[in-house]
PANU-926302 format. One line per field, with one value per residue (C-alpha): residue number from 1; x, y, z. Coordinates in steps of 0.05 Angstrom, whole numbers. Layout:
N
num	[NUM/...]
xx	[X/...]
yy	[Y/...]
zz	[Z/...]
END
This chain:
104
num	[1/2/3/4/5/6/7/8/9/10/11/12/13/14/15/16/17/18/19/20/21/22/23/24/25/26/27/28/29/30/31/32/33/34/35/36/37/38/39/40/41/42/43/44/45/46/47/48/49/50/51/52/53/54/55/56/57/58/59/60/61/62/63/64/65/66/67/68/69/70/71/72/73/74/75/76/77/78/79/80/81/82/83/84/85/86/87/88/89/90/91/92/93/94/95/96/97/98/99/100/101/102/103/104]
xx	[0/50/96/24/22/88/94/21/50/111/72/28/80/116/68/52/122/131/132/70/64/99/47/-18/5/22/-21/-13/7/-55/-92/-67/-60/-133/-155/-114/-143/-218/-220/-171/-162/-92/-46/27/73/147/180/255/297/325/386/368/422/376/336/320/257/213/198/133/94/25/-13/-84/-84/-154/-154/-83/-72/-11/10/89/91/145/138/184/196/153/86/80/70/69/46/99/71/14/-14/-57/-30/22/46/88/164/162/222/257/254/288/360/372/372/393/343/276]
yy	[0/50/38/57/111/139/109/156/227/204/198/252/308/298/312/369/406/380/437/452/424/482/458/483/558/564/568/607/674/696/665/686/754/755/726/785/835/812/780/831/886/892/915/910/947/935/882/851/804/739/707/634/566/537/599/666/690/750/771/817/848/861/909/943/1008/1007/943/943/866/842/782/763/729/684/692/636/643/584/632/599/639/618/657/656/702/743/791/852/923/932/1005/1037/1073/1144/1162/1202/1152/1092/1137/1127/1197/1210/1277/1246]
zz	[0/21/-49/-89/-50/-59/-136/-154/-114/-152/-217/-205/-185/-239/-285/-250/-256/-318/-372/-413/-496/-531/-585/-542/-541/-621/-675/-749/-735/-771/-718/-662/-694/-708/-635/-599/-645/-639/-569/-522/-575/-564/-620/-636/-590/-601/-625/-641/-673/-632/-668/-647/-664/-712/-734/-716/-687/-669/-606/-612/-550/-562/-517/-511/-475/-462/-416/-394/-421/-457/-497/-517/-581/-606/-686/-727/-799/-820/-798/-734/-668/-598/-537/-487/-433/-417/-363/-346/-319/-385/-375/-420/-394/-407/-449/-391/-348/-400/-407/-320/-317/-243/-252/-267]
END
């Protein structure tokens, strides 16, 4: 009884720390594009090139002013995006605060 026991927390903890199907957060970019659009109307805020090993990628944060929600988008060449992160409260640093000026 006691080797279930431990075998099934064993089993089961595991599967909880284990990290999620990279497969479940990506879809066509078109997709996704359209679902952040329609669904949180968030737009395209920044973005930037990722030199990768295999391939390089694009980082893009998309960001709705109106609800304070953001998504950060993985984009690979082959039209394929994957949602990395999200959140709520997305704030934007004033320009005099992003040079460390010591007066602001």
């Amino acid at each position: 009884m006691f080797k279930r026991l431990i075998s099934s927390a064993l089993v089961f903890g595991m599967a909880a720390i284990a990290p999620p199907a990279r497969a479940q957060n990506c879809a066509p970019r078109e997709i996704v594009v359209e679902r952040l659009e329609r669904r949180f109307n968030e737009t395209l805020s920044s973005a930037g090139l990722q030199s990768g090993r295999s391939q390089d990628v694009i980082i893009e944060i998309w960001s709705s002013p109106q609800s304070g929600t953001f998504t950060v988008l993985v984009s690979h060449p082959t039209g394929l995006s994957c949602m990395v992160a999200s959140g709520h409260d997305y704030f934007i640093v004033p320009e005099h605060k992003r040079r460390n000026d010591p007066a602001s």
